[in-house]
Residue, then its C-alpha position, 0 to 999 in steps of 0.5 A: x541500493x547503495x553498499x551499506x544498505x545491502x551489507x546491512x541487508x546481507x548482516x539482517x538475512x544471516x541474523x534472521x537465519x541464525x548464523x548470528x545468534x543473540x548475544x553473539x559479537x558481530x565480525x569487527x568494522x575492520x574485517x568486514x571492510x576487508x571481506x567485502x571490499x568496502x569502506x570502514x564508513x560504509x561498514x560503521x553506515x550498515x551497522x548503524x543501520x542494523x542499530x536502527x532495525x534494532x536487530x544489534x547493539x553496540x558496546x563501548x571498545x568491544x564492537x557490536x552484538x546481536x540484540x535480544x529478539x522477541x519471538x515474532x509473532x505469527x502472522x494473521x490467519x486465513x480471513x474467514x468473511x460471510x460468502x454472501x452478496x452484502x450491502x456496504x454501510x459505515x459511512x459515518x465512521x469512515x467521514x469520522x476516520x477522515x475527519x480526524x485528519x484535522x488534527x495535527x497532534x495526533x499521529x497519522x498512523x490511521x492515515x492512507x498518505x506516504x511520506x511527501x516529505x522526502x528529499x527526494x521530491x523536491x525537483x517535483x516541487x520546483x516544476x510544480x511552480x515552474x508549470x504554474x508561472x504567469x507565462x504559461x498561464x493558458x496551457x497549464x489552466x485550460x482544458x487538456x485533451x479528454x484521455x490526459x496530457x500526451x507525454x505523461x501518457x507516454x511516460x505511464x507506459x514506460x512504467x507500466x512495462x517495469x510491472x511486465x504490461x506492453x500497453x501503448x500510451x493510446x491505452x491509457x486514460x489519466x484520472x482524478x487519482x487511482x479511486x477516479x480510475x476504480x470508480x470509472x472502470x467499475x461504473x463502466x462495467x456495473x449497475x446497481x445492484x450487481x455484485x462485484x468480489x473483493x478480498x477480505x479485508x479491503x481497502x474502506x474507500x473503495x467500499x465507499x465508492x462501490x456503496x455510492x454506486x448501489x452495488x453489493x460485495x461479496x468477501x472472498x477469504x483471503x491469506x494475508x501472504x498469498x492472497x486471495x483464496x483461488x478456490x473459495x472466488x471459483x466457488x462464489x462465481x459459481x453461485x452468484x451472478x458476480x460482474x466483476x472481481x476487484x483486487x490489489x494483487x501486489x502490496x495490498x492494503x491492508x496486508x501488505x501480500x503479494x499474491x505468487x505469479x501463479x496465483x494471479x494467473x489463476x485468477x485471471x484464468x477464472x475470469x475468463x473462464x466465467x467471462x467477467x472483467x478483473x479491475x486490478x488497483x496497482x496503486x501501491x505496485x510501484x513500492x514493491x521492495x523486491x526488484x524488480x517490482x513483481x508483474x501485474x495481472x495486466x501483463x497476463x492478460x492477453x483478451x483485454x478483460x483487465x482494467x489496471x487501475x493506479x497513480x502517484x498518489x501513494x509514490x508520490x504525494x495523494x494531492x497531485x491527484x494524478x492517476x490512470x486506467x488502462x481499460x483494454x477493451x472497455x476503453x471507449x466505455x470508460x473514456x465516455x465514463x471520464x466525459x461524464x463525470x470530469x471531463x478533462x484532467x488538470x493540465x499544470x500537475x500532469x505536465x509536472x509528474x511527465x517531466x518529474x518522470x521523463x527526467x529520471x527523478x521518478x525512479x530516483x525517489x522510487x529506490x529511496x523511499x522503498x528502502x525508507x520504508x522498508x527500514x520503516x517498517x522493521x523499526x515499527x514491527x520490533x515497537x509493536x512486538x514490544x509495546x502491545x500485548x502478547x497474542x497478536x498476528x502481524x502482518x510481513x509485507x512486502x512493499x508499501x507502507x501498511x501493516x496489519x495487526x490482529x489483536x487478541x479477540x476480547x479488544x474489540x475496537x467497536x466498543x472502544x470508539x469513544x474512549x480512543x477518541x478521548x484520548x486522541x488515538x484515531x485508529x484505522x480500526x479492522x471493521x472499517x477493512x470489511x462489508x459485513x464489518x469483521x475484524x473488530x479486534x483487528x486494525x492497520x497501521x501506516x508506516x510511511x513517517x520517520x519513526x521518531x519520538x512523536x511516533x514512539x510516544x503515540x504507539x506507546x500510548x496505543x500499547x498502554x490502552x490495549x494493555x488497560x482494556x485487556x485488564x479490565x478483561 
């Protein structure tokens, strides 16, 4: 973290305390240089920053004061799914999510990508074309060895130990992306009709993934900054025959939680307790804006009962469609899983993301794009305070780019389709999050792009029709 972004996160902690309060000049450029030992740029740096977050104001030859506040609004209340074994459905409105990609004029905020766009990719970029030349057309284009390329092997463990995992590079299995790596473990362990339990709300895709195999979900309540509900999974493995338990402890989506350590061991001990596998998905693990990123599940787990599921594709870009497993004892069912349905990964963007790693610049873009999307994140959040209607619950991550935002109960986006697609607003609405299709007034928003005045509009235009639906009551 460079020292304008940690004065200006010092300045935003004080504000958001009350040191400051609203109105109130803060200290002059010229003292906090001297307080802090710093640069006068590095100030003018962390409070333009501040100006950014819209937490201060400047005033012509009077220097800076905290900018007025709207009250925050509460965060989303405990979900409350039906606790019974349900069949997925909403294939057509999910290929209608996807579908709506195409369209480059409509804002991606239903979107899953991060933002491929930084600076800070482009030594990844470069050895992309460099892996692809002519010359190493027979290494790059053949078959790869069937667990994925060696050194990008080894590369994932060293990254995996930042999240706490000693796991050896012999462990790990690359695959077609995080959703190749769910898909694998979880036909590995299951067979139709067996019932696998989620968090409620989860992520669409992989719902679609657990309905393409004929397997049923059951929901477990889950508390939009701790997590999933301990006692209500004890409670369902108690009363269904449940193989398996899929979670996306650290940085879901779509809440954006973390769940506390002692939450994940408990969950973790309940899997052993019932003798069942745990498919953790730490795709979003590594966007973690606390440092060091929190430790996974796996890092617990000492009988080999994780499958830890992730890629590069929410760090990094989605189509390099570079992901891993590291199965622990099932790792000879899911290699054989792997042979069944690809094979061998391609060679040429595996050997670009282990040089891309192994030359520091992973880590580099990592520290930036945490913090552009935190920024990100405080800008919106601010903009959806002000531009949406009053009675909203929103979610606080802490880390990725998804935010969560419960709407008043009579905006229920089901009924509303039609007319949002008329007006080219394609949403990631909240029933798509559940099996038994919750969250009708509840949807999520991605995050990941520069909030600019392409964005201010679109979110403007999502306010206004919000605003319209509650007047027609």
């Amino acid at each position: 973290m460079t020292r304008y972004q940690h004065l200006a996160d010092l300045l935003t902690q004080r504000i958001r305390q009350g040191l400051y309060q609203q109105g109130e000049r803060l200290p002059s450029v010229r003292s906090l240089s001297q307080e802090h030992g710093v640069s006068i740029s590095t100030v003018q740096q962390a409070y333009s920053l501040l100006e950014e977050r819209r937490l201060v104001l400047p005033q012509p030859r009077s220097g800076y004061f905290v900018a007025p506040q709207k009250a925050e609004p509460p965060a989303p209340r405990l979900t409350r799914p039906e606790q019974r074994p349900v069949e997925i459905s909403q294939w057509n409105e999910t290929l209608a999510l996807l579908e709506a990609r195409k369209d480059k004029a409509v804002f991606p905020f239903g979107g899953g990508s991060p933002d491929i766009s930084h600076p800070t990719l482009k030594p990844l970029w470069r050895e992309i074309g460099r892996v692809a030349s002519p010359q190493r057309v027979e290494a790059m284009f053949g078959y790869d060895e069937l667990a994925g390329n060696r050194e990008l092997r080894e590369q994932i463990a060293r990254l995996m130990l930042d999240g706490g995992a000693q796991v050896n590079s012999e462990e790990i299995i690359v695959t077609p992306g995080c959703h190749g790596a769910l898909s694998l473990a979880v036909s590995a362990l299951c067979k139709p009709g067996d019932i696998v339990a989620m968090e409620s709300p989860s992520y669409y895709g992989t719902m679609q993934m657990l309905r393409g195999l004929g397997l049923k979900v059951i929901e477990i309540p889950t508390d939009s900054q701790t997590g999933i509900s301990v006692e209500a999974l004890e409670l369902a493995l108690e009363q269904w025959p449940i193989k398996a338990v899929l979670l996306v402890p650290t940085c879901n989506n779509p809440l954006g939680f973390t769940m506390p350590l002692a939450r994940k061991r408990a969950v973790l001990n309940l899997a052993a307790r019932f003798d069942i596998a745990l498919i953790e998905d730490d795709i979003y693990g590594e966007t973690a804006w606390q440092y060091p990123r929190p430790a996974t599940i796996k890092s617990m787990d000492e009988e080999g009962r994780v499958l830890l599921c992730s890629s590069f594709s929410k760090t990094v870009a989605p189509g390099l469609r570079v992901g891993w497993i590291a199965p622990g004892r099932y790792y000879d069912r899911v290699l054989h899983r792997k042979y069944i349905a690809t094979t061998s990964s391609p060679p040429a963007t595996q050997t670009a993301v282990a040089t891309f790693i192994r030359e520091g610049h992973y880590h580099r873009h990592l520290r930036r794009i945490r913090q552009h999307y935190q920024r990100n994140y405080d800008v919106l959040s601010c903009k959806v305070r002000s531009l949406f209607p009053c009675g909203i619950c929103v979610s606080r991550p802490q880390g990725g780019f998804m935010m969560w935002v419960e709407l008043p109960e009579e905006i229920d986006l089901t009924r509303y389709t039609a007319q949002m697609q008329q007006r080219r607003l394609h949403l990631a609405a909240g029933h798509l999050f559940s099996a038994s299709e919750k969250y009708r007034n509840c949807l999520r928003l991605n995050f990941a792009a520069p909030f600019d005045e392409k964005c201010e509009n679109a979110l403007r235009n999502i306010g206004e029709f919000f605003h319209e639906v509650m007047r027609k009551g």
